[in-house]
Backbone and ligand atoms as CSV (ligand in chain L), in Angstrom:
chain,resi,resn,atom,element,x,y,z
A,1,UNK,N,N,0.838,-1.193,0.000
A,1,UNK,CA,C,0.000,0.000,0.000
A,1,UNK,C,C,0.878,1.249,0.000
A,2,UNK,N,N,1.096,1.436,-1.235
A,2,UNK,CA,C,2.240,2.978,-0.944
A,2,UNK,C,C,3.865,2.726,-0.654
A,3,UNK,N,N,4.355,1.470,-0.305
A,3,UNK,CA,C,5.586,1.540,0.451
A,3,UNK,C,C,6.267,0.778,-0.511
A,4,UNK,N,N,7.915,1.473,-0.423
A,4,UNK,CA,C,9.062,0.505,-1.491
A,4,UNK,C,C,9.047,-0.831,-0.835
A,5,UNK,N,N,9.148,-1.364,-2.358
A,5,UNK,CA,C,9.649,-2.933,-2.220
A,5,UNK,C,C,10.517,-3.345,-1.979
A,6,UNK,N,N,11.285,-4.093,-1.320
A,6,UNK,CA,C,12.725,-4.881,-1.114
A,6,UNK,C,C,12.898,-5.658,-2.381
A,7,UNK,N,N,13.975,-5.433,-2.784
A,7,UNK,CA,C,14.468,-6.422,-4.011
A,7,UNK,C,C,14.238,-7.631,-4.043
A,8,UNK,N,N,13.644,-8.295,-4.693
A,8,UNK,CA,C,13.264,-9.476,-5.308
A,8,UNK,C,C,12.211,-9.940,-4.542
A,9,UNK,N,N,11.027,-9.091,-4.063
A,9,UNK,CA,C,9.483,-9.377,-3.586
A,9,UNK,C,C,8.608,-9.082,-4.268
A,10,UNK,N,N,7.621,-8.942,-4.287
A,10,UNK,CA,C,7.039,-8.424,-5.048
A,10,UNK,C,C,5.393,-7.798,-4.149
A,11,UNK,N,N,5.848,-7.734,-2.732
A,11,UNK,CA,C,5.057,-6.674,-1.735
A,11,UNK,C,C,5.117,-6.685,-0.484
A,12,UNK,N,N,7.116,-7.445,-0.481
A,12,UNK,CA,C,7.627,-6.847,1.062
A,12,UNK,C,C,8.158,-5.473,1.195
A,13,UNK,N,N,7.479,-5.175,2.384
A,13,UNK,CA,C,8.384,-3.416,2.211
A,13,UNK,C,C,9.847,-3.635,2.909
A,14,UNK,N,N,10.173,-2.218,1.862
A,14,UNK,CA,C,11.871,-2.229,2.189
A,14,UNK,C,C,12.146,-1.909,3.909
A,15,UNK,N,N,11.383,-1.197,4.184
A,15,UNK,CA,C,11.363,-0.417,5.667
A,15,UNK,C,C,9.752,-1.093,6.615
A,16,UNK,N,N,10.008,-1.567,7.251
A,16,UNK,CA,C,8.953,-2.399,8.062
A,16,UNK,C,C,8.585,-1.314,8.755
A,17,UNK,N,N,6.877,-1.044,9.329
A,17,UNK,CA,C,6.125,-0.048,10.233
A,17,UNK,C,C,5.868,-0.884,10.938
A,18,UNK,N,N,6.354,-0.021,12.023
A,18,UNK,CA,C,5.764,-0.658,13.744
A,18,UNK,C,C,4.099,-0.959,14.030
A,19,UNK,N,N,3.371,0.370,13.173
A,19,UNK,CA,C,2.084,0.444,12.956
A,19,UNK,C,C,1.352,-0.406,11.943
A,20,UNK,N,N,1.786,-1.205,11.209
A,20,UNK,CA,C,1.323,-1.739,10.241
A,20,UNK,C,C,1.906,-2.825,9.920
A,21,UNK,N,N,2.308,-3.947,11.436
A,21,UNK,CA,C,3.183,-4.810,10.990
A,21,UNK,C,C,2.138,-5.614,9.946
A,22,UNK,N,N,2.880,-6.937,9.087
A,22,UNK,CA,C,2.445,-6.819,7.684
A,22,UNK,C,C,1.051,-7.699,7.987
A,23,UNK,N,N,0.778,-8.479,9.026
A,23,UNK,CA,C,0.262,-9.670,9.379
A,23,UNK,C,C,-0.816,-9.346,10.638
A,24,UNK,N,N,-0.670,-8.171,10.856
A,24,UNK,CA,C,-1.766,-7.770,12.283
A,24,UNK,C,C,-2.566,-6.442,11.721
A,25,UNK,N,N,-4.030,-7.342,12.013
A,25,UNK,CA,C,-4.909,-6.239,12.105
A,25,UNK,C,C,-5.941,-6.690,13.197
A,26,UNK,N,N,-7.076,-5.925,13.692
A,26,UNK,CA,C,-7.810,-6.107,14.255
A,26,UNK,C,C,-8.758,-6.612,13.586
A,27,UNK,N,N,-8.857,-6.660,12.590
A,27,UNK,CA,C,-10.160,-7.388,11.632
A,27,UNK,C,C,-9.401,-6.805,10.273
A,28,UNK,N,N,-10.018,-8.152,9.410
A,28,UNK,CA,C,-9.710,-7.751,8.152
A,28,UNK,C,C,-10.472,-8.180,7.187
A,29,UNK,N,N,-10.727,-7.357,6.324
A,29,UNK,CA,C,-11.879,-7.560,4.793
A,29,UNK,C,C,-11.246,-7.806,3.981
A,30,UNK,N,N,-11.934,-9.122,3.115
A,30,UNK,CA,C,-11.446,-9.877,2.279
A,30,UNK,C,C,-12.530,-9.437,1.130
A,31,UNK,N,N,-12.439,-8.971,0.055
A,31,UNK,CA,C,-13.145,-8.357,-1.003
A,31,UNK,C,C,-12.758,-8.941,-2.384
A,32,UNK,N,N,-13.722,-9.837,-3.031
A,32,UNK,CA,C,-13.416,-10.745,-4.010
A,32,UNK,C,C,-13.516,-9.715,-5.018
A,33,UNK,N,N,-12.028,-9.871,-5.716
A,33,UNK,CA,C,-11.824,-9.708,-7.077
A,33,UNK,C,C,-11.767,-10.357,-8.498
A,34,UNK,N,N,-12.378,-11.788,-7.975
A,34,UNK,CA,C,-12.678,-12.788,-9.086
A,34,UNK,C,C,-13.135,-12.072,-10.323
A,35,UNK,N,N,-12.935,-13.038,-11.628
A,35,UNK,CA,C,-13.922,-12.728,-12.735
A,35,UNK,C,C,-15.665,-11.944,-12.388
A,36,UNK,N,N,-15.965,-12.846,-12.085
A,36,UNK,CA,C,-17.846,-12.723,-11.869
A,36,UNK,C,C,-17.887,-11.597,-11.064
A,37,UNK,N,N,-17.466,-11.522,-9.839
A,37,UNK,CA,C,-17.375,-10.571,-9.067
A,37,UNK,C,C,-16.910,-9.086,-9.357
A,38,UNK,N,N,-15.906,-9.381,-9.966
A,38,UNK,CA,C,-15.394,-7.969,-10.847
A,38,UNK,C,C,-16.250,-7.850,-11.547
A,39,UNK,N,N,-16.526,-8.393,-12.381
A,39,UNK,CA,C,-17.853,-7.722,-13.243
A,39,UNK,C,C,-18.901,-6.630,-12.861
A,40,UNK,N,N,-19.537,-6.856,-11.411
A,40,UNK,CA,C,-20.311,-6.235,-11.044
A,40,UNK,C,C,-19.595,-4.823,-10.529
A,41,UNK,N,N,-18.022,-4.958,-10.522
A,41,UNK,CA,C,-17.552,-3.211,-10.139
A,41,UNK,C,C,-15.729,-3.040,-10.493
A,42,UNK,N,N,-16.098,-2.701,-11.826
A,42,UNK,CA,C,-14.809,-2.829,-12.658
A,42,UNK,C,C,-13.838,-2.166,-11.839
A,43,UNK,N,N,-14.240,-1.151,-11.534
A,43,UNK,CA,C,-13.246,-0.405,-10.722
A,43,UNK,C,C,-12.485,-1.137,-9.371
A,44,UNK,N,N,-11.179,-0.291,-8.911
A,44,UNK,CA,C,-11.130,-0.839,-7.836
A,44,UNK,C,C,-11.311,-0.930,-6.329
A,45,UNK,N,N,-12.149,-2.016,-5.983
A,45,UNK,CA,C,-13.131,-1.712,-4.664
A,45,UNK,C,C,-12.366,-1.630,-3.984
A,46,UNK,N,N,-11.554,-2.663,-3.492
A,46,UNK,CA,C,-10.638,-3.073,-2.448
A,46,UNK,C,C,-9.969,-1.298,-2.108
A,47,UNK,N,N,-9.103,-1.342,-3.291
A,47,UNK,CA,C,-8.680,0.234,-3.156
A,47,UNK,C,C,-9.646,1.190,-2.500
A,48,UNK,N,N,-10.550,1.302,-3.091
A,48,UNK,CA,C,-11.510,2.589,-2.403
A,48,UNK,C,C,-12.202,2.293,-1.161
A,49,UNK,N,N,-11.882,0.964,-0.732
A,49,UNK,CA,C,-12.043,0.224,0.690
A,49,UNK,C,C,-10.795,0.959,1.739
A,50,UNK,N,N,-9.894,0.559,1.022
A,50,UNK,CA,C,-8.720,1.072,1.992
A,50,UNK,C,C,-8.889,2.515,1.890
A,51,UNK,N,N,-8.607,3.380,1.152
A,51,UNK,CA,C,-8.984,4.966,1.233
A,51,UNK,C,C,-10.475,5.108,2.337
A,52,UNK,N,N,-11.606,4.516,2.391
A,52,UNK,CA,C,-12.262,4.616,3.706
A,52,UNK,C,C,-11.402,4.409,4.723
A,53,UNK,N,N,-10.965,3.315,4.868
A,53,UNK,CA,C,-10.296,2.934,6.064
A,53,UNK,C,C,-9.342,3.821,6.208
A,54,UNK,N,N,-8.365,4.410,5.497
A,54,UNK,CA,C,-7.406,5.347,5.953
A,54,UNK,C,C,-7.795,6.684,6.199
A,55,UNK,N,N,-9.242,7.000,5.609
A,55,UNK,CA,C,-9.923,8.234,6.083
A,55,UNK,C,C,-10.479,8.496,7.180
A,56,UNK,N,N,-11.054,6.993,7.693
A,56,UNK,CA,C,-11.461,6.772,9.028
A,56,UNK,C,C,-10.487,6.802,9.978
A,57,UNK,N,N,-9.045,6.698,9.614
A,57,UNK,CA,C,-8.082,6.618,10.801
A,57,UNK,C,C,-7.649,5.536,11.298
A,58,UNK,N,N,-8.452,3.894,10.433
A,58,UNK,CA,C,-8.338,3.146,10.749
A,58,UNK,C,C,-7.297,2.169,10.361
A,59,UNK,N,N,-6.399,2.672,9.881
A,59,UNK,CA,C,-5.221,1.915,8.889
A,59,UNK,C,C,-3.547,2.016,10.091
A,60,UNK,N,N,-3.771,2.335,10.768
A,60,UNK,CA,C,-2.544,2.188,12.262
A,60,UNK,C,C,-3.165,2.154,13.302
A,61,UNK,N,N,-2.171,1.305,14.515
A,61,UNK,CA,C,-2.788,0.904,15.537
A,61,UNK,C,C,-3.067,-0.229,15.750
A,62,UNK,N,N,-3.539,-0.444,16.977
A,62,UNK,CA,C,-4.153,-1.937,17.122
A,62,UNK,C,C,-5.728,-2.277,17.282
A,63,UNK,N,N,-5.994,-1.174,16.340
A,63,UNK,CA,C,-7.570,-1.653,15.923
A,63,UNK,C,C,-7.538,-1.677,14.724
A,64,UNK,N,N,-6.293,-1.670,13.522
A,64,UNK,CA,C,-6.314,-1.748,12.094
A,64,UNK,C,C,-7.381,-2.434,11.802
A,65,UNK,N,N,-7.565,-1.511,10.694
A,65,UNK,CA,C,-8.651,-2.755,9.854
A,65,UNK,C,C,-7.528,-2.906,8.838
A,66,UNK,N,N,-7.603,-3.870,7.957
A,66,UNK,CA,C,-6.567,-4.392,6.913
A,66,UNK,C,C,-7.354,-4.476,5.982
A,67,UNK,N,N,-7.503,-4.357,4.779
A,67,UNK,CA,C,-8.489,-5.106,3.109
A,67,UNK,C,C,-7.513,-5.177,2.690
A,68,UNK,N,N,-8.082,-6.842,1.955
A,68,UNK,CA,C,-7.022,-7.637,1.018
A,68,UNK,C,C,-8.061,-7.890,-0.228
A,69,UNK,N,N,-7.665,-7.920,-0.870
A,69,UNK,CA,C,-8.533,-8.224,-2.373
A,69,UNK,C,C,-7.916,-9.942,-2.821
A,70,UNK,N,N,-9.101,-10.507,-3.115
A,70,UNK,CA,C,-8.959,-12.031,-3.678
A,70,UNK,C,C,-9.206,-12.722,-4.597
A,71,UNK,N,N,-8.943,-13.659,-4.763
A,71,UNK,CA,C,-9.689,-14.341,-6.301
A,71,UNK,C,C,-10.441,-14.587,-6.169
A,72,UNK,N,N,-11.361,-15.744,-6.874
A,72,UNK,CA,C,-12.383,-15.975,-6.510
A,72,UNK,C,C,-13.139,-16.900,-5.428
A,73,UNK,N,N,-13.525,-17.106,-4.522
A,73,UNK,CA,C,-14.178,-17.407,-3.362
A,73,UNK,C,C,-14.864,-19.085,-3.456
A,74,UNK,N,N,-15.412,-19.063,-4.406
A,74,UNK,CA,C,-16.153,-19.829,-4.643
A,74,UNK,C,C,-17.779,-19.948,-4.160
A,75,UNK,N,N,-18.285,-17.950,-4.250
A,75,UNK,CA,C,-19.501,-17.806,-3.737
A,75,UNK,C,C,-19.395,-16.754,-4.432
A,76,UNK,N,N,-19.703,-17.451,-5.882
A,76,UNK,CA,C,-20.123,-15.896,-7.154
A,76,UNK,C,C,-21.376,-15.786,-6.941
A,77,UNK,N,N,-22.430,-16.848,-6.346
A,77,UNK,CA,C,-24.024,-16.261,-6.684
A,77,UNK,C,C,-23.995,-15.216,-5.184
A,78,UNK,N,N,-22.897,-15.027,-4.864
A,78,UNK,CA,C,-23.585,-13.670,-4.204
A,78,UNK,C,C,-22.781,-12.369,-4.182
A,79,UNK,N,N,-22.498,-12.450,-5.516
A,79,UNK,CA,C,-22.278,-11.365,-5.965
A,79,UNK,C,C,-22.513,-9.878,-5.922
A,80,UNK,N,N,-21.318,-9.114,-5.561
A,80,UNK,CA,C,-20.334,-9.081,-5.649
A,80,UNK,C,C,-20.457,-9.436,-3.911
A,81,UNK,N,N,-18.860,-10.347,-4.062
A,81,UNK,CA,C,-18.802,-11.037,-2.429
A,81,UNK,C,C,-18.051,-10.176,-1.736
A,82,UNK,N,N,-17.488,-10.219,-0.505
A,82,UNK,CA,C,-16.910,-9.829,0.887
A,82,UNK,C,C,-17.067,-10.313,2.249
A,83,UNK,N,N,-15.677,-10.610,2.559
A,83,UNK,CA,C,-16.234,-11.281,4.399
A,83,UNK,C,C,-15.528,-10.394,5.289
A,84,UNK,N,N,-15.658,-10.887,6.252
A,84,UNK,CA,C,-14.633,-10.206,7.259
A,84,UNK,C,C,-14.535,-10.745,8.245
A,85,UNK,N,N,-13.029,-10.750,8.587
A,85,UNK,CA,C,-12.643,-11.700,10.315
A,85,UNK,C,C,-12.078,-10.687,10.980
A,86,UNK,N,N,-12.307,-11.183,12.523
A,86,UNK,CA,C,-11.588,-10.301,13.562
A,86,UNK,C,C,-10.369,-10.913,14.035
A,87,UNK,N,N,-9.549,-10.313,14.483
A,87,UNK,CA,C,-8.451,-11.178,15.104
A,87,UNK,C,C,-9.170,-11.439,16.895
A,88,UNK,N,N,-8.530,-12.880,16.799
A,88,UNK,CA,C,-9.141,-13.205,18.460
A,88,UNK,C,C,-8.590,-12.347,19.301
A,89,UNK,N,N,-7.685,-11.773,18.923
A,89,UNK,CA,C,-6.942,-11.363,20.501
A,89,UNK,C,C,-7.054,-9.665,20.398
A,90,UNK,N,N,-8.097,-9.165,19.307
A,90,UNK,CA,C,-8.992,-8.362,19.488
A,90,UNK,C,C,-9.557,-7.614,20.020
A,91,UNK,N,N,-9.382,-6.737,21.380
A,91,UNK,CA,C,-10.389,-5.740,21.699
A,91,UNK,C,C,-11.878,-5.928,21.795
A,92,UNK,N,N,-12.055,-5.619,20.371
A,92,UNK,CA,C,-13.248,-5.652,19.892
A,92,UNK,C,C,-13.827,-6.618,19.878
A,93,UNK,N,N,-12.873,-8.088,19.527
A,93,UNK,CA,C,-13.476,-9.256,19.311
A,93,UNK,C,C,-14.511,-9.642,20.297
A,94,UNK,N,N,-15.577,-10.057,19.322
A,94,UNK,CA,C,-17.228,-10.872,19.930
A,94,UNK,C,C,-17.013,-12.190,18.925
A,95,UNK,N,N,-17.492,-12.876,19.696
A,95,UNK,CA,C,-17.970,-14.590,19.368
A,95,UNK,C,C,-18.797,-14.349,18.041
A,96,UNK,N,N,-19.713,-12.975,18.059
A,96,UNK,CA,C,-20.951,-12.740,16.942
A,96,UNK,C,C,-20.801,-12.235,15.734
A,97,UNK,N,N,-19.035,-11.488,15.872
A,97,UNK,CA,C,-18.700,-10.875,14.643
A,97,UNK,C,C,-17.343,-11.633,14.388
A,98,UNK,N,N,-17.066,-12.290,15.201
A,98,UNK,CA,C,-15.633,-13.220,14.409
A,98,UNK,C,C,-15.747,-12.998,12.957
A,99,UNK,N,N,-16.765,-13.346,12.204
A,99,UNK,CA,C,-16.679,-13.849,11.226
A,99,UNK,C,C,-18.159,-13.566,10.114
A,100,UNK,N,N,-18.150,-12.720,9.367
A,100,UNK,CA,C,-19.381,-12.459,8.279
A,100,UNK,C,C,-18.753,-12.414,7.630
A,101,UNK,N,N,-19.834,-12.789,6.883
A,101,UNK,CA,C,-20.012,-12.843,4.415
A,101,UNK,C,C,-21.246,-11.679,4.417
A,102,UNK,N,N,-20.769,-11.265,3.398
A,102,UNK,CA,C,-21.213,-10.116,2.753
A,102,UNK,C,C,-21.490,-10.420,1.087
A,103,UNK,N,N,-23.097,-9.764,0.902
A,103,UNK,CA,C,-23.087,-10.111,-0.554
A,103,UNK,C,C,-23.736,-8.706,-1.254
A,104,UNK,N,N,-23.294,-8.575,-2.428
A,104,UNK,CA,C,-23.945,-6.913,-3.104
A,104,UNK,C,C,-23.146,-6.505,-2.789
A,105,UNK,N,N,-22.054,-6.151,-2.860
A,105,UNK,CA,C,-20.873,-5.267,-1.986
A,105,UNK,C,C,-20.651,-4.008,-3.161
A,106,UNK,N,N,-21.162,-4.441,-4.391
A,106,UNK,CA,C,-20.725,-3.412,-5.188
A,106,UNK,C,C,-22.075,-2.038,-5.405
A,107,UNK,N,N,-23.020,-2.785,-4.186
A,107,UNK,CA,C,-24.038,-1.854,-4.131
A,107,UNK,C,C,-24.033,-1.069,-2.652
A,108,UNK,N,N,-22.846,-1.152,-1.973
A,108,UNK,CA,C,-22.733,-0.405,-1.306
A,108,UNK,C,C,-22.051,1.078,-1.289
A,109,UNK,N,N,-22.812,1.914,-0.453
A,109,UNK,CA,C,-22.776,3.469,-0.494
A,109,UNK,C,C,-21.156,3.712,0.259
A,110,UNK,N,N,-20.477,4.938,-0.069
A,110,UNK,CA,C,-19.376,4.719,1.034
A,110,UNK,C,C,-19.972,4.587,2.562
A,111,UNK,N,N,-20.802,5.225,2.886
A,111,UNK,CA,C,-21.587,5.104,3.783
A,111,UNK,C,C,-21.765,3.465,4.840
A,112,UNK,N,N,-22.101,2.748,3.979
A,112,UNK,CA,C,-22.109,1.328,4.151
A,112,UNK,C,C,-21.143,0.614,4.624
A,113,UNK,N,N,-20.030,0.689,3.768
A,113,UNK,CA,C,-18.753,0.122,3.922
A,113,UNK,C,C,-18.471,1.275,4.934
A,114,UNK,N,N,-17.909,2.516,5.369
A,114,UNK,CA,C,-17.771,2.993,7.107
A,114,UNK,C,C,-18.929,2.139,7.828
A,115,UNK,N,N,-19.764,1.985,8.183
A,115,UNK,CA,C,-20.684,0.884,9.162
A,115,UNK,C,C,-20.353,-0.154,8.954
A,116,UNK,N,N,-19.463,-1.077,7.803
A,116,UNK,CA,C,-19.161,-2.021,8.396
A,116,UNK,C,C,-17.693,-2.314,9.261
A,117,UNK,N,N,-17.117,-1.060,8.521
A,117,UNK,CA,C,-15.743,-0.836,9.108
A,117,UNK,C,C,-16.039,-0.695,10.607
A,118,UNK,N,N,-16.586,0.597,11.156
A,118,UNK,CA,C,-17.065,0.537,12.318
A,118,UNK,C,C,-17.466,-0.420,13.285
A,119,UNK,N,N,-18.441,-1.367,12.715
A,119,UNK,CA,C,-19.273,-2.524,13.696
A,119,UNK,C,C,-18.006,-3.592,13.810
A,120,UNK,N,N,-17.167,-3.527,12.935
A,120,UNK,CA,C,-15.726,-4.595,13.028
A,120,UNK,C,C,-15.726,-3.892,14.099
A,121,UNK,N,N,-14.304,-2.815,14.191
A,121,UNK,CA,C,-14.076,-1.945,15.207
A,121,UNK,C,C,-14.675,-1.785,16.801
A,122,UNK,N,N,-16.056,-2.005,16.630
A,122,UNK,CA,C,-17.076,-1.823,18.102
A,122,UNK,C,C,-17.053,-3.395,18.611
A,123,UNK,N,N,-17.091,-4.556,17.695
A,123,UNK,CA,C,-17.533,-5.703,17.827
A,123,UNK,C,C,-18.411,-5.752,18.071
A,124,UNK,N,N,-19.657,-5.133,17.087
A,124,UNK,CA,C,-20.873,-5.378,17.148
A,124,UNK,C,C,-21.819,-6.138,15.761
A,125,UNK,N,N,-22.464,-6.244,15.632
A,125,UNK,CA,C,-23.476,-6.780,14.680
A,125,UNK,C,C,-24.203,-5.474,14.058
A,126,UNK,N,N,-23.755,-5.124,12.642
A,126,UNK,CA,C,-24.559,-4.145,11.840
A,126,UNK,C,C,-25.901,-4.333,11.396
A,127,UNK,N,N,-26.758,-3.948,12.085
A,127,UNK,CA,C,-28.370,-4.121,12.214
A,127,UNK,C,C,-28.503,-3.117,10.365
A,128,UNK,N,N,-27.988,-1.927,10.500
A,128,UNK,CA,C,-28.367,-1.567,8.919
A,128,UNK,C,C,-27.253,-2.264,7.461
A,129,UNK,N,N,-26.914,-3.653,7.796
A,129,UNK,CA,C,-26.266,-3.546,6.903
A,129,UNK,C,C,-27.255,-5.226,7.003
A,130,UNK,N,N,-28.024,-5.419,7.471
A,130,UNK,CA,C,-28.578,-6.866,7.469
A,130,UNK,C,C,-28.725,-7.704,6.155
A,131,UNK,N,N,-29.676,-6.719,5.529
A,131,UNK,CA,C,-30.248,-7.579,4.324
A,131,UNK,C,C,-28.822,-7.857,3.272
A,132,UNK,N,N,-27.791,-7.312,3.561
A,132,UNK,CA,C,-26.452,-7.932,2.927
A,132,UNK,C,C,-25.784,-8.830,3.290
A,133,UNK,N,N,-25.892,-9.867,4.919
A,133,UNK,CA,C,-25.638,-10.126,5.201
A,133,UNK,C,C,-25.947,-11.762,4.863
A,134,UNK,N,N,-24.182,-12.804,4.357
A,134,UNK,CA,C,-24.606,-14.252,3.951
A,134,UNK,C,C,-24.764,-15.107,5.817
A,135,UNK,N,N,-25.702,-15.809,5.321
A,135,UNK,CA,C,-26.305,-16.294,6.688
A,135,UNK,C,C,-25.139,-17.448,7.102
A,136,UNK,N,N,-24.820,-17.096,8.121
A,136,UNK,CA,C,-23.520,-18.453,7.958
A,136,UNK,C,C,-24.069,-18.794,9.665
A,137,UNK,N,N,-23.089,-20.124,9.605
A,137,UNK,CA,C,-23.382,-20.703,11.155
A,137,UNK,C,C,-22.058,-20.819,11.305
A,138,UNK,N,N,-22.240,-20.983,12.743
A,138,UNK,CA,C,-21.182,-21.628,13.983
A,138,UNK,C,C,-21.453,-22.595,14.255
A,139,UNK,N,N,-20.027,-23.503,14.251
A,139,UNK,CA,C,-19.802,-24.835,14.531
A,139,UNK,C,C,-19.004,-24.677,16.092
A,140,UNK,N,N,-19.723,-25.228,17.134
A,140,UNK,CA,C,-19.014,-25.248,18.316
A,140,UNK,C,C,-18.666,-26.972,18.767
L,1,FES,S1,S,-15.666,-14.380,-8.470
L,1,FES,FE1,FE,-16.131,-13.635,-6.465
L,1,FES,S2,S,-16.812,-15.401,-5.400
L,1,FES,FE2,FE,-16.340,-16.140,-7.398
């Protein structure tokens, strides 16, 4: 994101941040860039994901949010996809938000995507982001 590469990587940085070690966030969004999925938002989401997140303030620290962009998932009919995990050792972390799927993502307002950034962040459950929400279970 922005930072020189070390010779012969191709997206280790040359200079490591204390704030951004490469592997810790407090939650992180995974935003499918598959074929099918791209289709529904040529542009790039992931990118304009992280520009929220760095507008929000949320890109250092130990409540990072992180977005990674992916291939494909293997959940094109819910197009365009997105999940998101918390790290356990979390703050924020709840048993209730460990872990959501997200579907329509390319019909979200910036608006939307800050509330979900946020409800990561609070460890809460986004009541206005419901009807996007893929119904998943817990296995205990
Ligand atoms: S292309 Fe996104 S889930 Fe298959």
């Amino acid at each position: 994101m922005g930072s020189d590469v070390a010779a012969g990587f191709s997206c280790k940085p040359e200079t490591g941040d204390p704030e951004k070690p490469i592997l810790f966030a407090a939650a992180q969004i995974f935003i499918c860039a598959g074929e099918r999925c791209r289709s529904c938002h040529p542009g790039d989401l992931a990118g304009s994901v992280r520009e929220l997140v760095k507008a929000m303030g949320c890109d250092n620290g130990d409540d990072r949010i992180k977005v990674t962009r992916t291939g494909c998932n293997g959940a094109c009919r819910y197009r365009a996809f997105a999940y998101a995990y918390q790290n356990g050792n979390a703050k924020s972390y709840s048993r209730a938000t460990s872990f959501s799927a997200w579907k329509r993502v390319h019909e979200w307002t910036d608006e939307q995507w800050k509330e979900l950034i946020s409800s990561l962040r609070e460890g809460r459950v986004s009541e206005a982001l419901r009807e996007f929400r893929v119904e998943d279970k817990v296995y205990y």
